[in-house]
VMD Tcl script that draws the C-alpha trace (Angstrom):
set ca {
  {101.39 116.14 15.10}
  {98.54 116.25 17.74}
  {96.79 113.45 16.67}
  {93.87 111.86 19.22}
  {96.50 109.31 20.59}
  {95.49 107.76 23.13}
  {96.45 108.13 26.67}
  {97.06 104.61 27.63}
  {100.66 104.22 26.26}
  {100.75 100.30 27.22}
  {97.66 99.87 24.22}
  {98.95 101.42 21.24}
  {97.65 100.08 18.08}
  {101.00 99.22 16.46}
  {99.46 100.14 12.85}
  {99.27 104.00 13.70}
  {101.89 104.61 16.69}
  {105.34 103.87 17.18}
  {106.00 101.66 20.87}
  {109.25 103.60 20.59}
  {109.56 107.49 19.92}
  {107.49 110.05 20.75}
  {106.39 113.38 19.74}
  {107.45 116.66 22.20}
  {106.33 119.74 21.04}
  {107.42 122.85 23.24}
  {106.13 126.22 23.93}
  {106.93 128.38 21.37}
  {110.32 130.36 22.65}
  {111.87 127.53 24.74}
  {115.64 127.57 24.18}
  {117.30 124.73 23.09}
  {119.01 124.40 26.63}
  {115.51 124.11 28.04}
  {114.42 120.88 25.27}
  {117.87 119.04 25.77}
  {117.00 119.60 30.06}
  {113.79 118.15 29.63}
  {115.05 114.82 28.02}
  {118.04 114.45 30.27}
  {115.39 115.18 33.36}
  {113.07 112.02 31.53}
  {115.78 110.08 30.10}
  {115.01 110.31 26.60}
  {117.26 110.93 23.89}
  {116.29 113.54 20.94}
  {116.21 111.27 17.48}
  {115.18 114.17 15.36}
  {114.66 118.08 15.88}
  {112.53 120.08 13.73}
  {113.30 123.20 12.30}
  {110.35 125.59 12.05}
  {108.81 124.73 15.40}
  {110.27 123.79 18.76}
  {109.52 120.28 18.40}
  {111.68 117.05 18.11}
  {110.87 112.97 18.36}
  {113.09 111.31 21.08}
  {113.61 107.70 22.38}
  {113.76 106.22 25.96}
  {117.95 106.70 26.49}
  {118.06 103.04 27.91}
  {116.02 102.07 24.22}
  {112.82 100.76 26.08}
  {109.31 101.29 24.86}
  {107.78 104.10 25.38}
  {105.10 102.52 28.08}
  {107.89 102.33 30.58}
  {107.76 106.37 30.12}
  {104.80 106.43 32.22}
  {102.24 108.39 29.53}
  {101.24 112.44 28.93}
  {101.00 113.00 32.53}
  {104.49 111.74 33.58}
  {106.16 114.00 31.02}
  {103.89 117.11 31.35}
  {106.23 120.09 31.98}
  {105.54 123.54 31.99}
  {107.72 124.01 28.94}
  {105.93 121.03 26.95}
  {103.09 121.88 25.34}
  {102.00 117.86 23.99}
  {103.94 114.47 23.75}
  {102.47 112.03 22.15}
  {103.19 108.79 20.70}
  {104.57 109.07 17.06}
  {102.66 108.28 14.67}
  {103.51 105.00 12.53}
  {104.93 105.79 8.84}
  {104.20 102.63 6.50}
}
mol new
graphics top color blue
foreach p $ca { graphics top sphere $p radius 0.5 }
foreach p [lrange $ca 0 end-1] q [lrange $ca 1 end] { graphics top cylinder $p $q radius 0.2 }
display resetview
């Protein structure tokens, strides 16, 4: 995670980033209650939590790409501390 991805979500080379989840990492000690807010607020849906860091890799809810999203500075949040693209697993 945190990877230089670019900030231009509409131009994603297909070969390293996903068009359709993304990467949310939170500050360290935001409650669960606070993650699940944030995607409801953006209308993503969580795809996979991780464990050992308040992280997780959601999808739009309505299954667009992630362009429609808007980028970083649409989903900036005081308890986010990067989205990003995910990264492309061949």
């Amino acid at each position: 995670m945190v990877a230089a991805a670019p900030a231009d979500w509409t131009q994603l080379d297909a070969a390293s980033y996903s068009t359709e989840e993304i990467e949310i990492r939170f500050q360290d000690g935001t409650p669960m209650t606070e993650r699940l807010a944030y995607l409801d607020r953006h209308g993503l849906r969580a795809v996979f939590h991780y464990t050992r860091i308040p992280a997780l890799l959601a999808r739009p809810a309505d299954s667009g790409p992630i362009a429609a999203l808007g980028g970083p500075a649409a989903l900036a949040d005081p308890v986010v501390a990067y989205v990003q693209p995910a990264t492309s697993i061949a």
